[in-house]
N, C-alpha and C positions, 0 to 999 in steps of 0.2 A: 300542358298547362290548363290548368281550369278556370273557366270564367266564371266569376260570383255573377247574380243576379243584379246587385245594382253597378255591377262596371257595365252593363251594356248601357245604362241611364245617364254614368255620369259622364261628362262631356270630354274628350279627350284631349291630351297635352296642347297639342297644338290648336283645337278651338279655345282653351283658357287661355293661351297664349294671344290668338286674336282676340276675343274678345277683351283681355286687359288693355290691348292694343289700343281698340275704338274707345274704349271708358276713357284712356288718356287722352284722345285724341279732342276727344268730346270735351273733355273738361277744362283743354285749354282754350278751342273752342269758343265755349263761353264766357270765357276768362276776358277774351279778348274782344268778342261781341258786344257784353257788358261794358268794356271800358273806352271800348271806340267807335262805338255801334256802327252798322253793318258793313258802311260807306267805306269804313277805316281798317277794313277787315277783308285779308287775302290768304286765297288756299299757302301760298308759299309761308304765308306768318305766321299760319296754324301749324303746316308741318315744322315750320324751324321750333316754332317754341314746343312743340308735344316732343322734338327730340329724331323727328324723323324725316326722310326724305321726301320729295314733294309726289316721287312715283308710287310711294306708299305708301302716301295718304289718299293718291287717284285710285291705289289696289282697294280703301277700303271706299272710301266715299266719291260721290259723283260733283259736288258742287261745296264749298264752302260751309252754306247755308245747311245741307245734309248730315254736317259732321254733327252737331247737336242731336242727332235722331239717340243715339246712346243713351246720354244723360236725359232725354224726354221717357223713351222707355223703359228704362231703370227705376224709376217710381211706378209706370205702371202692372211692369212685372211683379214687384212687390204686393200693389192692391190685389189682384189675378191671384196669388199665393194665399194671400192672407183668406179671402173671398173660399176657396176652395178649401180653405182649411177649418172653415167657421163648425161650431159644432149643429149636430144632425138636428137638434132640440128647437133650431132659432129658425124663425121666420125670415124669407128673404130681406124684407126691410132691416132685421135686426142684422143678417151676417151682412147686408151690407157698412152698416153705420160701424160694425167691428173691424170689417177690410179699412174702412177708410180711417177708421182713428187709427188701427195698427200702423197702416203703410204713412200715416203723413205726420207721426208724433215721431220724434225721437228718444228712442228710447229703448234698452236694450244695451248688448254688448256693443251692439254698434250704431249708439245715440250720437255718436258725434261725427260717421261719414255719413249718417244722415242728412242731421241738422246742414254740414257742408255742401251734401247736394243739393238739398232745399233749397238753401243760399246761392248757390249758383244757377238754378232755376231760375228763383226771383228775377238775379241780373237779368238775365236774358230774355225773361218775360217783359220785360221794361220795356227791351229793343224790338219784341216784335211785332209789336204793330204798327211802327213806322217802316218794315220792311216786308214788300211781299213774298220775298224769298223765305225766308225765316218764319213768317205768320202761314204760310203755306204747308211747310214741316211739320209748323205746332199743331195743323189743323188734320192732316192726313194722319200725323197719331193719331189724333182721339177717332178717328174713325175709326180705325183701325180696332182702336182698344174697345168701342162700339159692337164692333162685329165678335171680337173675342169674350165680352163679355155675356152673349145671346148665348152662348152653348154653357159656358159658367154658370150662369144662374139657370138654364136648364134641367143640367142635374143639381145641382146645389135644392130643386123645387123637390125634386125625385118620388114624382107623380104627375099625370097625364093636367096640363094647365094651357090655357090659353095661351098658344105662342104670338097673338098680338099683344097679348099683356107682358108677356118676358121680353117679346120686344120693345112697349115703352119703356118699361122699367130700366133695360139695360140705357136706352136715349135718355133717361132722366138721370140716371147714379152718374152717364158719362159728361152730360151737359153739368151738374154739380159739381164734379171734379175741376172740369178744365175754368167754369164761371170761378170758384172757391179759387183758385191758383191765381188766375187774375187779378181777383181783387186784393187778395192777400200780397200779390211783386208789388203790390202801387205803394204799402203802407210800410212802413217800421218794424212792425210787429216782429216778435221772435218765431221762430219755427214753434217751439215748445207752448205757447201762450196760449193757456187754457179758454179763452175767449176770444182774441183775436189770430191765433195761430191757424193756420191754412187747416188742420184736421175739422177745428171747431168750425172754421166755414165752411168747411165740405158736409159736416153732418147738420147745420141749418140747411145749406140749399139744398141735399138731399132730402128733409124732409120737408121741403115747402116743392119742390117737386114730384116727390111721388104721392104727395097726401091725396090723391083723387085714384090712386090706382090700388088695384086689389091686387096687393104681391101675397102669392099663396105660403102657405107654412109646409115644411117638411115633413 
C-alpha cells in the first residue's frame, strides 16, 4: 500500500478520536464553570455530563480545572494558523493584526462554532479570576502560546532580525490577546461586533502595544 505525503501529516483515527474527546470534554467543562463557578464544579459532573466516565476523564485530564485547557487552545491554534499563513508581502505588525481578526471574528463556513466557542470562553473568563485553579490554566496557555509564537513570527520575519525584538513583539501580540479576551467576557458584546467584538480589541491593544517596537517586514 502506498502512503500519500500528506497522510503522514494528517493526524490519525484514533488521535481525532481523542482529540473530539477533550473538545467535548472541555466544553461541558465550561458549560458548567460558567453556570456554577468553580466551587460548584466537580471532576465527576464534568465526566457525567460530557457522557463519559470519571476514569476517562482522569485518562485525559489531571484536575477539573485542566479540562478547559482544549477550549483555551482552540482559538490559539487558530491564531498560530492564521499568523503562518499571512501573505510573504505583509509586515509582522500587519500579519499579525490579520491572525487576529481571522482567529477572533466569525466568519466563514464555520462562523457559527466559532461565535460558540467565543461564547463559552466569555463564560469562563467570568469565573476565572475568582478561581486560582482556573486563572492558573488561563495563564500557563498564554505562556505557552508566548513561547510558540517567538519561532512563528521568526520565520513569518524570514531574515536575520533582532531576536529581542521578535521576542517583545511575540510578549506584546500575546499580552493583547489574553488583555483583549478579558475585557471583552466582562461586556455584552457580540463576538462578531465590528467595534466592541473581542477581534476589534485585540487589534487596538495590539497596536497600542507594539507601537514602540520595530517589527521588521518580510
Amino acid at each position: 500500500m502506498t502512503t500519500r505525503p500528506d497522510d503522514a501529516a494528517r493526524p490519525s483515527l484514533t488521535e481525532r478520536r481523542k482529540a473530539e474527546t477533550e473538545r467535548e470534554i472541555a466544553r461541558h467543562a465550561a458549560e458548567l464553570f460558567s453556570a456554577h463557578g468553580a466551587a460548584g464544579v466537580t471532576a465527576e459532573g464534568i465526566a457525567q455530563a460530557a457522557g463519559v466516565s470519571l476514569r476517562t476523564f482522569y485518562r485525559y485530564f489531571r484536575t477539573k480545572e485542566e479540562a478547559v485547557t482544549p477550549l483555551l487552545t482552540g482559538g490559539v491554534h487558530q491564531w498560530l494558523a492564521e499568523l503562518t499563513a499571512a501573505p510573504a508581502e505583509l509586515s509582522v505588525a500587519e500579519a499579525l493584526e490579520r491572525a487576529v481578526r481571522g482567529a477572533l471574528t466569525p466568519q466563514g463556513p464555520h462562523a457559527a462554532l466559532r461565535a460558540e466557542a467565543l461564547e463559552s470562553t466569555r463564560g469562563l473568563l467570568r469565573v476565572v479570576p475568582g478561581d486560582p485553579g482556573l486563572r492558573s490554566v488561563w495563564l500557563r496557555v498564554h505562556a505557552e502560546t508566548e513561547e510558540s509564537l517567538v519561532p512563528a513570527l521568526t520565520e513569518l520575519a524570514r531574515r536575520d532580525t533582532d531576536p529581542l525584538q521578535l521576542r517583545l513583539t511575540a510578549a506584546a501580540a500575546n499580552t493583547a490577546m489574553r488583555i483583549a479576551m478579558e475585557t471583552w467576557a466582562a461586556t455584552d458584546a457580540e463576538p462578531g461586533d465590528p467595534e466592541r467584538g473581542p477581534a476589534a480589541l485585540a487589534v487596538r491593544c495590539l497596536r497600542g502595544l507594539t507601537a514602540g517596537l520595530r517589527t521588521p517586514r518580510a
